[in-house]
GUNU-154181 format. One record per residue (C-alpha): x, y, z; residue in three letters. Coordinates in steps of 0.05 Angstrom, whole numbers, padded with zeros to 5 digits, always signed. Last residue first. Layout:
XYZALA...
This chain:
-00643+00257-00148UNK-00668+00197-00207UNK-00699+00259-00254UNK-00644+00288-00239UNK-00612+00233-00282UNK-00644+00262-00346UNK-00620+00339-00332UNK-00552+00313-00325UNK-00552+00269-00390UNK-00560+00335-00430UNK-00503+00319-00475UNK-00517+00237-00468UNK-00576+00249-00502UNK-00551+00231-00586UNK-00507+00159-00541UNK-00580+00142-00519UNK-00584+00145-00437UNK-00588+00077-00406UNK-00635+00017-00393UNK-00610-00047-00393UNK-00644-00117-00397UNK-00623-00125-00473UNK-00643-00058-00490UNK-00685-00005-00449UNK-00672+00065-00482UNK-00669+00134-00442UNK-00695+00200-00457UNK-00739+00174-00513UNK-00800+00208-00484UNK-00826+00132-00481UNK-00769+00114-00448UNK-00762+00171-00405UNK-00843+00164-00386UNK-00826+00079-00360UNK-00762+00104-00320UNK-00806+00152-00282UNK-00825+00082-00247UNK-00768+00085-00207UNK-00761+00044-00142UNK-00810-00008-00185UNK-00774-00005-00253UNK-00708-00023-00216UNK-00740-00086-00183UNK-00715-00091-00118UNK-00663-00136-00071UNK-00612-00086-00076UNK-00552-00122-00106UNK-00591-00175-00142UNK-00652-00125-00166UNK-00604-00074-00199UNK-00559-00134-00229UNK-00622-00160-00263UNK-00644-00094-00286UNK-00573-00075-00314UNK-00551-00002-00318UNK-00508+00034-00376UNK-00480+00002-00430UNK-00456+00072-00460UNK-00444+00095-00384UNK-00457+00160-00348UNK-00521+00124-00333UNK-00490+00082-00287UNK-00459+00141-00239UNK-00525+00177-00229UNK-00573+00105-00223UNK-00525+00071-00178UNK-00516+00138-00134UNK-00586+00145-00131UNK-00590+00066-00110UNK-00545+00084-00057UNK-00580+00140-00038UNK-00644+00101-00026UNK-00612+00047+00013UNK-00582+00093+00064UNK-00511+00126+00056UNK-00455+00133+00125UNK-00432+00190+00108UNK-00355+00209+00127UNK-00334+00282+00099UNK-00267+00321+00110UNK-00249+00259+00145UNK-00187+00255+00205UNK-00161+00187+00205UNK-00137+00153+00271UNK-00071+00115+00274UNK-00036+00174+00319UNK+00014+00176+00247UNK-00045+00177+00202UNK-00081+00235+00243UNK-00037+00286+00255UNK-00007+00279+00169UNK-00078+00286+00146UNK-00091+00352+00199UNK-00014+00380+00168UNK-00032+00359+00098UNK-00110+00394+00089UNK-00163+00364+00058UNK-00178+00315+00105UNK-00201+00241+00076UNK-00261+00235+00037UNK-00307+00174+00069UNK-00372+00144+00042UNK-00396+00090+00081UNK-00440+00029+00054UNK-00390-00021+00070UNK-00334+00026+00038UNK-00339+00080+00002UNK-00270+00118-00016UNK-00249+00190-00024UNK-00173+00215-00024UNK-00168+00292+00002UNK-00097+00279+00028UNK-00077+00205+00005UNK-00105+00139+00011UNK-00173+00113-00021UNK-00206+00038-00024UNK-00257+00024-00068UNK-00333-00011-00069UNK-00376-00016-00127UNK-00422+00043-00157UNK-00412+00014-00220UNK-00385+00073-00251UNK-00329+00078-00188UNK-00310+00011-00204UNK-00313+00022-00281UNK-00272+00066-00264UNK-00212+00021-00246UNK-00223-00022-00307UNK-00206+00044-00357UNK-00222+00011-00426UNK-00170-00005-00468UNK-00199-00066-00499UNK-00231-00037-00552UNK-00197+00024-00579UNK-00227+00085-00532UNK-00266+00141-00514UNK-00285+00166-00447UNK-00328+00225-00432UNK-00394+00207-00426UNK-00378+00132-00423UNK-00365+00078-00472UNK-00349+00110-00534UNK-00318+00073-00584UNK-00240+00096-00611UNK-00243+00065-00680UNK-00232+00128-00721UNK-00299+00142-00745UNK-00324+00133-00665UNK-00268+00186-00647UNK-00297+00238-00699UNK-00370+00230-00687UNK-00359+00236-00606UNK-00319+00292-00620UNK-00366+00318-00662UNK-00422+00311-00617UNK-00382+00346-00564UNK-00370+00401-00606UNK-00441+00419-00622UNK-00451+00411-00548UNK-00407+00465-00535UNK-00438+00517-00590UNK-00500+00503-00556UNK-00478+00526-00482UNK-00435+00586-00496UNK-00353+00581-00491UNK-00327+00611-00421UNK-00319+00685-00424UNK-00253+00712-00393UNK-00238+00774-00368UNK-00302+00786-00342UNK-00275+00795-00269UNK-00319+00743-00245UNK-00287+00696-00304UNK-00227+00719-00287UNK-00230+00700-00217UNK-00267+00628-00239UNK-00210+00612-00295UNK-00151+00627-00226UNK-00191+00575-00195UNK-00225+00588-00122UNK-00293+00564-00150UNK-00299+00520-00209UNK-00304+00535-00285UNK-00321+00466-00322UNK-00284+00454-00390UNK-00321+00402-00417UNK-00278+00336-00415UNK-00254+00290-00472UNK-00220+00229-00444UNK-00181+00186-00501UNK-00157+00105-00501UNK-00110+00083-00546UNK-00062+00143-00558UNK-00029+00119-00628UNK+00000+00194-00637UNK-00038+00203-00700UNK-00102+00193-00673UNK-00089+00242-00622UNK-00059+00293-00666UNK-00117+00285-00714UNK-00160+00300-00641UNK-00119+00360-00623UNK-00131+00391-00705UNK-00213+00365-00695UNK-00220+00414-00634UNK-00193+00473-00671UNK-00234+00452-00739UNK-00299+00442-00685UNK-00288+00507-00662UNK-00265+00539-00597UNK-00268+00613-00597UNK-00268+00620-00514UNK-00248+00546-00483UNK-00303+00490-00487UNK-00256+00436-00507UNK-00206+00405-00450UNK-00171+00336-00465UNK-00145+00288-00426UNK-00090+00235-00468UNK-00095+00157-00447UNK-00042+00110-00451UNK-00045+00038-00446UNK+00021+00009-00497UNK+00061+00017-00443UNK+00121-00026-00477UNK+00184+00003-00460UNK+00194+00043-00530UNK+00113+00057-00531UNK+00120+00106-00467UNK+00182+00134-00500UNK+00144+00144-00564UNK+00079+00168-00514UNK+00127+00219-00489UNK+00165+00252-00538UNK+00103+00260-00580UNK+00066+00293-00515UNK+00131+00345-00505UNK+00128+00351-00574UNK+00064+00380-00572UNK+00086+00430-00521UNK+00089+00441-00445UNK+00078+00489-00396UNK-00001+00488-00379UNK-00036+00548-00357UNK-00102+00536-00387UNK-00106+00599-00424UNK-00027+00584-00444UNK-00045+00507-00479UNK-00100+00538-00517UNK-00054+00592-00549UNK+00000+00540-00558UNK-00044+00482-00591UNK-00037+00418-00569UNK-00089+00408-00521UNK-00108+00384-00453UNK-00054+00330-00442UNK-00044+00305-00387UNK-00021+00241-00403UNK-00061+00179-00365UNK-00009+00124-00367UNK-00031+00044-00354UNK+00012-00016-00350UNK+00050-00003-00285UNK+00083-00070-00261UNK+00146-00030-00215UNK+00186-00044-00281UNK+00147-00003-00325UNK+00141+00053-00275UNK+00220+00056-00282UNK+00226+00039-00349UNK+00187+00099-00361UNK+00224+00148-00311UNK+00286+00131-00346UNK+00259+00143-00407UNK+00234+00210-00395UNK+00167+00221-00382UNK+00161+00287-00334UNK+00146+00337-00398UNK+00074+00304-00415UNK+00055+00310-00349UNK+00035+00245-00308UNK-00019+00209-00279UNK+00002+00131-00257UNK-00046+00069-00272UNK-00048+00006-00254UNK-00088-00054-00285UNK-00100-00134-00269UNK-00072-00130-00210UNK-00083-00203-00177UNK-00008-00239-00186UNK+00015-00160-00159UNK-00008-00185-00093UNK-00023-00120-00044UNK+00010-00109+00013UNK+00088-00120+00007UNK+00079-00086-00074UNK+00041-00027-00050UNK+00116-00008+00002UNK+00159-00028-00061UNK+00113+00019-00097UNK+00108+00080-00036UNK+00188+00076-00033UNK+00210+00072-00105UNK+00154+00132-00114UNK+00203+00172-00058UNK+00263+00155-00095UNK+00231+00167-00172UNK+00214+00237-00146UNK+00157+00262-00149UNK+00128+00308-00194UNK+00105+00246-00243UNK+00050+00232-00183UNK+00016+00309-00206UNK-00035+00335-00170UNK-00069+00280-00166UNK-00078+00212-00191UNK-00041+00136-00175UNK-00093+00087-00197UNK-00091+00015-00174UNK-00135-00041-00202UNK-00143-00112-00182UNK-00148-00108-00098UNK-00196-00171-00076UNK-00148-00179-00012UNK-00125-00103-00006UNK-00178-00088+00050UNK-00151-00106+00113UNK-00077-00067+00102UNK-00120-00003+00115UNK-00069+00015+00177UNK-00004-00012+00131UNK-00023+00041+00067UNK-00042+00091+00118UNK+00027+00098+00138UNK+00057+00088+00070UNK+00022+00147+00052UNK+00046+00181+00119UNK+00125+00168+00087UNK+00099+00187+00020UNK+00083+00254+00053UNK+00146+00264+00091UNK+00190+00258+00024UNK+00139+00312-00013UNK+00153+00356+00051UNK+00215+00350+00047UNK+00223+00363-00028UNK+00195+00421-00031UNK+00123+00443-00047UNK+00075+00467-00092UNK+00004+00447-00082UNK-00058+00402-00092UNK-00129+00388-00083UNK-00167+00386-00142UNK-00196+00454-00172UNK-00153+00452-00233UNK-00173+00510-00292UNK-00114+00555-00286UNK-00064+00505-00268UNK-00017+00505-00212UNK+00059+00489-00239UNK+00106+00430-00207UNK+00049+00400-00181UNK+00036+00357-00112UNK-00034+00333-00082UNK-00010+00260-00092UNK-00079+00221-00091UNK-00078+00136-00082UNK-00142+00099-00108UNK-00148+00028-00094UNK-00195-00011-00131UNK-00226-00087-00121UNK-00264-00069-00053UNK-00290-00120-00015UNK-00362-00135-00026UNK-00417-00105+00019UNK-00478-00079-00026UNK-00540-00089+00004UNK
């Protein structure tokens, strides 16, 4: 069984200056109080799970928005990371941020705290797209900040983007990827846009005031995009990550390895010793239960064997390299091919390829990888 410590810590700040019309994650507006109590409880929990930060090498700060907050409370919650955790070991840490909330103070800032990785939320460049999705900057918001980004040496920065909307075309699509290019982003995450309940998309989508973009003419884009970023030197290495070698993300590869992480936060999920947790998703009930020293969990499964290794196969076949026999047999003590002899018909359907002691999804599949892996469910 799996049991190593975990090597990523994960910290959620469920705060935004603006609510998106597409964002189902948890967050909220909110003053500044309550923004200065919650990194106060953060730092709570930070101390109580002080046990696990030994084999720590990656840190990602996501949300909500962490650029929201104020550099006095983040000055708090880093100097607070920096008396647990050895920054000698972090290899990578990353902070989410709008486009509009880098200004160079905040990047020498984050720069001088040891972050080395940005992930820009970017979405698109393009006005009209920009307003269906309820976002409030501009393309020269972006420019502004990846040059200021660049100026203090965070050369690591990744741009989201969101295709799928109504009348997207490959020539829309391939304008926000020339700007990406352009830009010197080194590492790119392309993401379907998926409708999700209680979203201001999903109301207007049951109201039929807004069509989401068909099936087919989706996955033409997507094997574009793929096409387009692979022409330009950005490789793909996951379904929807792109990037110049070297700048792959090395805290989710964790999560893609279905290895061991630490959360904190409102809503933050973790696994741990064979136990997946997902903190409350609600302040006041996360707030009770950090300062009595016992968590309240919207979720806490403890997983048997066979959903682990259905976790290993759905999260390792999201990857280019995907999932190595011999690493398969050493963590679970079984051959892969003998838990799931499917595997044998999906190669020979060519659904997945064996290569090198790995099986994984071919890079012209990876589209419909969802109905492959349910083959693993």
């Amino acid at each position: 069984m799996n049991n190593q410590a975990p090597r990523a810590l994960y910290i959620h700040i469920p705060f935004c200056s603006h609510i998106c019309t597409y964002c189902d994650f948890y967050k909220m507006r909110a003053k500044e109080s309550v923004k200065h109590e919650y990194i106060s409880t953060l730092i709570q929990e930070l101390h109580l799970k002080k046990s696990f930060y030994d084999a720590i090498e990656t840190i990602y700060i996501g949300g909500g928005t962490p650029s929201s907050i104020p550099m006095e409370h983040l000055k708090r919650l880093f100097d607070a990371i920096l008396k647990e955790i050895d920054p000698s070991k972090l290899i990578e840490w990353t902070i989410e941020a709008n486009p509009q909330d880098i200004t160079e103070e905040f990047a020498r800032f984050i720069q001088d705290y040891g972050i080395n990785r940005v992930s820009l939320g970017v979405q698109s460049f393009q006005e009209k797209r920009l307003k269906v999705l309820g976002r409030t900057h501009t393309r020269l918001d972006v420019l502004h900040a990846i040059k200021i980004l660049h100026q203090v040496g965070i050369k690591n920065v990744n741009a989201d983007l969101i295709y799928g909307l109504p009348g997207d075309t490959i020539k829309l699509i391939k304008q926000d990827l020339i700007q990406i290019i352009n830009m010197g982003f080194t590492h790119v995450s392309p993401y379907t846009l998926i409708i999700e309940p209680k979203t201001m998309l999903y109301l207007a989508q049951e109201e039929n005031t807004f069509l989401p973009l068909p099936d087919e003419e989706e996955a033409t884009i997507y094997r574009f995009i793929q096409r387009f970023l692979n022409s330009y030197g950005l490789y793909q290495y996951e379904i929807s990550n792109f990037c110049i070698k070297g700048y792959e993300s090395l805290h989710n590869q964790v999560y893609w390895k279905n290895d061991h992480y630490i959360g904190l936060g409102a809503s933050a999920s973790y696994y741990i010793d064979q136990i997946r947790y997902t903190n409350i998703k609600n302040l006041r009930l996360y707030t009770e239960g950090v300062k009595i020293g016992k968590l309240k969990y919207e979720e806490k499964a403890e997983l048997t064997q066979e959903e682990e290794m259905q976790n290993e196969m759905m999260l390792g076949l999201r990857t280019i390299r995907g999932i190595s026999l011999q690493e398969f047999e050493a963590k679970y003590g079984k051959a892969l091919l003998d838990v799931y002899p499917v595997v044998n018909r999906l190669i020979h359907d060519k659904q997945l390829i064996l290569k090198r002691g790995y099986i994984a999804i071919p890079t012209n599949r990876l589209y419909v990888s969802n109905t492959i892996i349910l083959n693993f469910m």
